[in-house]
C-alpha positions as CSV (number, residue, x, y, z in Angstrom):
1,X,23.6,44.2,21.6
2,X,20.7,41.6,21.7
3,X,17.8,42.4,19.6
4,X,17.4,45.2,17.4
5,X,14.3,46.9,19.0
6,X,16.2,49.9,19.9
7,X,17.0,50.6,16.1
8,X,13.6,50.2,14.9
9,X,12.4,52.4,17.6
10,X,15.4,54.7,16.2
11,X,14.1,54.2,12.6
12,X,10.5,55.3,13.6
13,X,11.6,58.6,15.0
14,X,11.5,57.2,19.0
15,X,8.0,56.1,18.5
16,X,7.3,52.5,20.2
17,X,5.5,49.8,18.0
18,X,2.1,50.3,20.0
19,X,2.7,53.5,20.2
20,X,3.9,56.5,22.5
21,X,6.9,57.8,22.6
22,X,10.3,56.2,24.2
23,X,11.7,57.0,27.1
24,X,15.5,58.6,27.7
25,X,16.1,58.7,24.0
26,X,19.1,60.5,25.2
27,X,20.8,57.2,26.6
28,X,19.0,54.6,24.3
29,X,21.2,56.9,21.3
30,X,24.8,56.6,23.3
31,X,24.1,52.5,23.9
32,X,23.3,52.8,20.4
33,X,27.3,54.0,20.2
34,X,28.4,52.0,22.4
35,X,27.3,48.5,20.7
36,X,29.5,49.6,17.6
37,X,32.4,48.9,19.9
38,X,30.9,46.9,22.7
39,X,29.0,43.8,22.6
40,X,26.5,43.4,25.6
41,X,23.3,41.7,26.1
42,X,20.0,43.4,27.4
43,X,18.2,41.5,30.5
44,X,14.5,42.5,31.6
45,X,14.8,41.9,35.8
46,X,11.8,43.0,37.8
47,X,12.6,45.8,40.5
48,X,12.4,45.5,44.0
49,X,12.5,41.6,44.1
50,X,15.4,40.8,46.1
51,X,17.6,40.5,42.6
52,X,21.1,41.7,44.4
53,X,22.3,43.6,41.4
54,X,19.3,45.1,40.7
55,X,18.9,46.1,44.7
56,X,22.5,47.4,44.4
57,X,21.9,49.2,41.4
58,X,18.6,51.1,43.1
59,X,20.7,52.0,46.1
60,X,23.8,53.6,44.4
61,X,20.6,55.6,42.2
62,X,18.9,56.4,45.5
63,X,22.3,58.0,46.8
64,X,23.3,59.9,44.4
65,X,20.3,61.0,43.5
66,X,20.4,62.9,46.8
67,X,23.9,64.2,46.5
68,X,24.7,68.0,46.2
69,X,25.8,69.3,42.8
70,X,24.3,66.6,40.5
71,X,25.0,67.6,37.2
72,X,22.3,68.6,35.1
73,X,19.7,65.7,32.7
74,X,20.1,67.2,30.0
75,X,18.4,64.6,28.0
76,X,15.5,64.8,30.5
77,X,15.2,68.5,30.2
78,X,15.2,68.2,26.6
79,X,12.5,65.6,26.4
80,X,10.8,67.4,28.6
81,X,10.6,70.6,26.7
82,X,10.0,68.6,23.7
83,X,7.0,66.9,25.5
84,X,5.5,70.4,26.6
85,X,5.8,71.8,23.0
86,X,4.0,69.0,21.6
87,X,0.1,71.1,20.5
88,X,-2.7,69.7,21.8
89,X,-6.1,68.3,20.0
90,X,-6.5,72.5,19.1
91,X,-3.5,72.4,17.5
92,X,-2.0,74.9,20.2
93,X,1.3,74.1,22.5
94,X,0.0,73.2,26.4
């Protein structure tokens, strides 16, 4: 896996340099895995500019994002809980 970024954000409990928190921490952890075993190569492409796997790669998400029976994000769901608990300036959870 290029770059280490994903292991520092690791390092610093999911937190991002200039702060917030990362994103799908659920996945970033199993590429984490994966590049034990795997060697593969991270490439920023911008969305929706004509980049044919990147338009590929929105369609398949468009479609089955709007089959029946998806299973559930777990990793969303749990981020999402975990965002909710977070207390707010009070000190108290939202």
């Amino acid at each position: 896996m290029n770059g280490n970024w994903p292991l520092k954000w690791k390092a610093r409990a999911w937190k991002k340099a200039h702060g917030g928190m990362v994103e799908n921490i659920d996945l970033w952890e199993r590429m984490i895995s994966l590049a034990k075993t795997h060697e593969f190569t991270f490439e920023w492409v911008k969305g929706h500019a004509g980049h044919a796997e990147n338009e590929i790669c929105d369609q398949l998400a468009v479609t089955a994002s709007q089959g029946e029976d998806l299973p559930p994000d777990t990793g969303y769901e749990e981020a999402e809980a975990r965002r909710n608990a977070q207390p707010d300036l009070f000190g108290q959870g939202l």
